[in-house]
C-alpha positions in Angstrom: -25.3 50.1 57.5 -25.6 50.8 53.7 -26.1 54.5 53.9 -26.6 54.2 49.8 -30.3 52.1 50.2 -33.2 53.9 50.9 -35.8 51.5 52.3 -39.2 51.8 52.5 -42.4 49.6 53.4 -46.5 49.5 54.0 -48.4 48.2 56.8 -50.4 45.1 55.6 -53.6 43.3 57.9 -51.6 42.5 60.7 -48.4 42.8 59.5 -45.6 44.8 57.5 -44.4 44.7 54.2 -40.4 45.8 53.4 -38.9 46.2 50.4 -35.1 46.4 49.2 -33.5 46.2 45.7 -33.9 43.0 45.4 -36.2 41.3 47.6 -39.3 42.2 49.5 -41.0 40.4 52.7 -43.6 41.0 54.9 -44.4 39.3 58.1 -47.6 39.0 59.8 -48.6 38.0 63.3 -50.9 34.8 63.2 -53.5 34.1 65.1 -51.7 31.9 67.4 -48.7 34.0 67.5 -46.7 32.5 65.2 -45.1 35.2 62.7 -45.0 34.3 59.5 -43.1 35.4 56.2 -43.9 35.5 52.4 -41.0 36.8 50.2 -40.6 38.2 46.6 -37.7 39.0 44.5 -38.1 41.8 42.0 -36.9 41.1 38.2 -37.3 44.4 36.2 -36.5 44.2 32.6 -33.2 46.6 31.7 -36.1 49.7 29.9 -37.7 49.4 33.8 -34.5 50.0 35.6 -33.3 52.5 33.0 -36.6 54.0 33.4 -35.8 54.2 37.3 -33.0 56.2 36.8 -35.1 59.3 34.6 -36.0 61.6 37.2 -39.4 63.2 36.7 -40.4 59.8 35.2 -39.3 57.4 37.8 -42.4 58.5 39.9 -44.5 57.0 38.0 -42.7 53.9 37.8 -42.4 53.9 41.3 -45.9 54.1 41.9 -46.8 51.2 39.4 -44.2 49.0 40.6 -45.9 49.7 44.5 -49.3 48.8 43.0 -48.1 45.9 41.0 -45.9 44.3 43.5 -47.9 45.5 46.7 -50.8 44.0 45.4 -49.6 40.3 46.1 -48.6 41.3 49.6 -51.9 42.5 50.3 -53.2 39.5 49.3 -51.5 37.2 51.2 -52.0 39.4 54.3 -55.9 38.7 54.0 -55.9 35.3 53.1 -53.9 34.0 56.0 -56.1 36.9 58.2 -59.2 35.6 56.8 -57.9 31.8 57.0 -57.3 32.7 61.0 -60.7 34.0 61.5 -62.7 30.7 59.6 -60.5 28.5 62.4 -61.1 30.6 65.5 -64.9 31.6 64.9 -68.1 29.8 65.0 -70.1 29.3 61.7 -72.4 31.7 62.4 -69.8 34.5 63.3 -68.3 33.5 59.7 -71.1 36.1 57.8 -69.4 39.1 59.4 -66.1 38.2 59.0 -65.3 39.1 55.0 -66.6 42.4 55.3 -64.2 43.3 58.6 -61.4 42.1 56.0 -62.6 43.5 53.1 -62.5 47.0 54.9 -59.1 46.3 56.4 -57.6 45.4 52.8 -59.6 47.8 50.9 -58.2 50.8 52.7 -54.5 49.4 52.4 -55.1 48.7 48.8 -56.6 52.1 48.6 -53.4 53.4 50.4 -51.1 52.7 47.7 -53.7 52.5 44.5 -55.5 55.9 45.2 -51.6 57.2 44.3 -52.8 55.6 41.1 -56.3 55.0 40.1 -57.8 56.8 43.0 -55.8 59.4 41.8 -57.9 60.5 39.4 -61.2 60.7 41.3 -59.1 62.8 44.1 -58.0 64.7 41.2 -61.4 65.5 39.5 -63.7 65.4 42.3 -62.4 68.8 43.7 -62.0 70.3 40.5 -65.8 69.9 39.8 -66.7 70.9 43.2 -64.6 74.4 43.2 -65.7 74.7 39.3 -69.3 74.5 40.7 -69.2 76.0 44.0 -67.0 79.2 43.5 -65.6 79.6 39.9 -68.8 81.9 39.1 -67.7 84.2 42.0 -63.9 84.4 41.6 -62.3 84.8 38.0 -58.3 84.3 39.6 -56.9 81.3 38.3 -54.7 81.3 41.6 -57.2 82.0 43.8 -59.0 79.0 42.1 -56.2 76.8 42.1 -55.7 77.5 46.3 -59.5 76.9 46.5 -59.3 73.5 44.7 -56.1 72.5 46.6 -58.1 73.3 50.0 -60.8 71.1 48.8 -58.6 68.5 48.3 -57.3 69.2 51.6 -60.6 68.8 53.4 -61.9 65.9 51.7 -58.3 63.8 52.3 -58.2 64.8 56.3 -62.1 63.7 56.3 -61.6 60.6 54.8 -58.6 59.5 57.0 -60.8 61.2 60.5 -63.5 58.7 59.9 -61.8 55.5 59.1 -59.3 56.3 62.3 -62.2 55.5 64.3 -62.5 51.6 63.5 -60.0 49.2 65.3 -59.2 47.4 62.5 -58.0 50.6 60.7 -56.4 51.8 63.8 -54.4 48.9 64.2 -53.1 49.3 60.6 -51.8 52.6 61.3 -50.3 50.8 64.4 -48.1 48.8 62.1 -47.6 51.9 59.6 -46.1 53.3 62.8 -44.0 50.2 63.4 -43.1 50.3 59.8 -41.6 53.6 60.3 -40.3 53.1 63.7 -37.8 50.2 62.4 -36.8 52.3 59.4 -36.1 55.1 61.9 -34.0 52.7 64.0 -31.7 50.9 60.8 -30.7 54.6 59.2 -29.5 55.5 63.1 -27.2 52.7 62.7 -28.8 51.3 66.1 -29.3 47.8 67.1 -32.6 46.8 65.8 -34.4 45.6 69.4 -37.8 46.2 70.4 -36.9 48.6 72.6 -34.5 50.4 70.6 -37.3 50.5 67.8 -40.0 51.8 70.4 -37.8 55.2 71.0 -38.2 56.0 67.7 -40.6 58.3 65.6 -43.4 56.8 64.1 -42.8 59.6 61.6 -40.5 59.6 58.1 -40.1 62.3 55.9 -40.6 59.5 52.5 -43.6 58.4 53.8 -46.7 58.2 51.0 -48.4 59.7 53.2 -46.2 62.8 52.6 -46.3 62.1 49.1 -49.8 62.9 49.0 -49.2 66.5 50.6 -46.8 67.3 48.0 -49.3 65.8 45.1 -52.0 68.9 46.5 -49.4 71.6 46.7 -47.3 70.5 43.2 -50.5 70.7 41.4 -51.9 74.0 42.7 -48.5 75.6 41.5 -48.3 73.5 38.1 -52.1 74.1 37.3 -52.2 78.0 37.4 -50.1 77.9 34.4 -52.7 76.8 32.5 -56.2 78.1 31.8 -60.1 76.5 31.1 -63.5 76.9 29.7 -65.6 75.1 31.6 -65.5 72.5 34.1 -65.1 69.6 32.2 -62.1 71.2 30.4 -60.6 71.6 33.6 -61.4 68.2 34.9 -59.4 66.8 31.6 -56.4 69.3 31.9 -56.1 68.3 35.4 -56.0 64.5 34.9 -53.7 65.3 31.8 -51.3 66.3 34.0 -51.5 64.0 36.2 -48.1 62.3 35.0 -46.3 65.9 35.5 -47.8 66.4 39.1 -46.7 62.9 39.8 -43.4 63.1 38.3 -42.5 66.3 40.5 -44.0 65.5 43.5 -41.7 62.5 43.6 -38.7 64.8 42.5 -39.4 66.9 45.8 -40.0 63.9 48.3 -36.7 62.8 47.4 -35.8 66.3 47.9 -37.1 66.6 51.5 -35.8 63.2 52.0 -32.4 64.4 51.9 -32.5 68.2 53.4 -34.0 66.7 56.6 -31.6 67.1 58.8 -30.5 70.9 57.4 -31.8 73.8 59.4 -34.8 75.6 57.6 -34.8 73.0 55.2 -36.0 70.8 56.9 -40.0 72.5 57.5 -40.6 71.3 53.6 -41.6 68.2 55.1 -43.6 69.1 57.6 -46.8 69.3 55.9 -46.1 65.1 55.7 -45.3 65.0 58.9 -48.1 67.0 60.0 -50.2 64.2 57.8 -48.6 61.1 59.2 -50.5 62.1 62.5 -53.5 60.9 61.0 -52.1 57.6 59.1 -49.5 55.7 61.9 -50.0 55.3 65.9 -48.0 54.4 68.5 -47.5 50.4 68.0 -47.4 47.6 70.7 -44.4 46.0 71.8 -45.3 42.7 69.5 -46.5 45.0 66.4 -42.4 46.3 66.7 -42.0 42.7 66.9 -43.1 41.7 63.7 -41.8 44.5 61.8 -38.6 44.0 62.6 -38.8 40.3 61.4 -40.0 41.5 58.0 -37.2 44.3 57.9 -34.5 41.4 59.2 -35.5 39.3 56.7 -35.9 41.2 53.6 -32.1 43.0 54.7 -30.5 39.6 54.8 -32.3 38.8 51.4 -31.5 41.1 49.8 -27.7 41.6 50.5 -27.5 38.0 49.1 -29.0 39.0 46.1 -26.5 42.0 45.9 -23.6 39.9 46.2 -24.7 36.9 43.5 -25.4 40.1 41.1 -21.2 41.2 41.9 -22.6 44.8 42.2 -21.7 47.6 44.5 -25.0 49.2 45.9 -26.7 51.8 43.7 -28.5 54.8 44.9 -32.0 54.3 45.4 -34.9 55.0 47.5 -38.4 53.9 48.3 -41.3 55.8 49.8 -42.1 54.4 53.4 -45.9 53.7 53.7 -45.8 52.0 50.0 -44.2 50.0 48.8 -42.6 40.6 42.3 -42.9 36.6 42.4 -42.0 34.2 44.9 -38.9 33.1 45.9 -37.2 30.8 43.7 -39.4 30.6 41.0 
């Protein structure tokens, strides 16, 4: 195993997405049980991979790269889903199907472009709510920050609570889980078997998901440093930091990333963890099955790759639960 590669994936509409260096793939189950694979190859201009290597910055990248190249994932996903459904259901069953789909895809979109976009409403929603709600009773800027971070807090578990009640988004978190599950079972150094994969956790310490956590506790400590007038003052300063809260946020996943297996160290990710309750489930035999054809594939992929670019692997690492054009083109 190369110990030096830090994998990382998303769950997609009925399948996985992996990506490596080089190369990413994801396989989905379709409707007649085939599983299928689309693959990608990354080509970064030398300012985007010199721009990976910047720590505080290469957050940021990371994040655009996840929406950029995710995006065309997602996408396939739902076409072939959707193109599944058209062939299996009746004409009048048709009218209901897009919006099934367009749910499924709009939370995975929203999964790794609210670390983006969605940022920003997550970002100034609370901070008008606990300007408007308790600023005119409490004048501590801490006290205020804690507030706004519990705010976040709430409306982030209520969010994922309701849309954990529909199938289709349970069954996504079923494949988050099987995302997680395979990546659990290659850094072991086990075989990569469906039962091997199923006595794994469906929890990772680089999950997005704990990503997120660390967004709401980084920005409580990094806004009480600076002061406001009024609520749209703080509504600006906090989206003007957004790059910063970003920046460290990812500084301290890759942080937890690596202290997870030292004593004490280790409880810095469990606020994630503790997340990640919420966003994976325990997957199906054939959900294990298909992730570990994406993960199979993109590996082999991508260690071709390395050895036509003559280079010895570099240090890198990719959230799991995030995440380029095809294949020779």
């Amino acid at each position: 195993m190369d110990k030096n590669v830090a994998y990382g994936g998303q769950a997609v509409i009925e399948g996985v997405m992996f990506g490596g260096r080089y190369v990413q793939v994801t396989a989905i189950r379709r409707k007649d049980g085939r599983i299928e694979t689309y693959e990608t190859i990354s080509r970064p201009s030398p300012f985007v991979r010199a721009l990976r290597r910047v720590p505080f910055i290469r957050g940021m990248v990371t994040l655009i790269e996840a929406a950029v190249s995710g995006a065309k994932h997602l996408q396939f996903a739902s076409e072939r889903y959707e193109l599944d459904e058209d062939l299996e259901r009746a004409d009048e069953a048709k009218a209901s199907s897009p919006s099934q789909v367009e749910m499924i895809l709009g939370v995975a979109v929203a999964g790794v472009l609210s670390l983006l976009f969605g940022k920003m409403l997550f970002t100034a929603l609370p901070a008008f709510l606990a300007s408007l709600l308790f600023d005119r009773y409490i004048s501590n800027l801490i006290v205020q920050n804690l507030i706004e971070g519990g705010i976040k807090t709430l409306l982030l578990l209520g969010y994922l609570l309701l849309i954990s009640q529909t199938p289709p988004i349970r069954r996504l978190f079923q494949y988050h889980g099987a995302e997680h599950k395979v990546i659990n079972a290659y850094e072991a150094g086990v075989e990569l078997t469906v039962d091997n994969v199923q006595q794994r956790s469906t929890l990772h310490y680089r999950c997005g998901s704990s990503f997120i956590v660390l967004t709401i506790l980084v920005g409580v400590i990094i806004y009480s440093f600076f002061s406001y007038e009024n609520v749209w003052d703080r509504i600006a300063t906090r989206l003007l930091l957004l790059p910063i809260v970003v920046g460290l946020s990812y500084e301290m996943l890759r942080f937890t990333n690596a202290v997870r297996d030292v004593p004490i160290l280790n409880y810095l990710g469990y606020p994630g963890l503790w997340l990640q309750k919420l966003t994976t489930r325990e997957p199906r035999d054939d959900q294990v099955e298909v992730a570990i054809a994406a993960f199979e594939r993109m590996h082999a992929l991508d260690n071709q790759y390395a050895e036509k670019a003559g280079v010895s692997p570099n240090v890198s690492i990719r959230m799991t639960g995030m995440t380029r054009e095809p294949l020779g083109k």
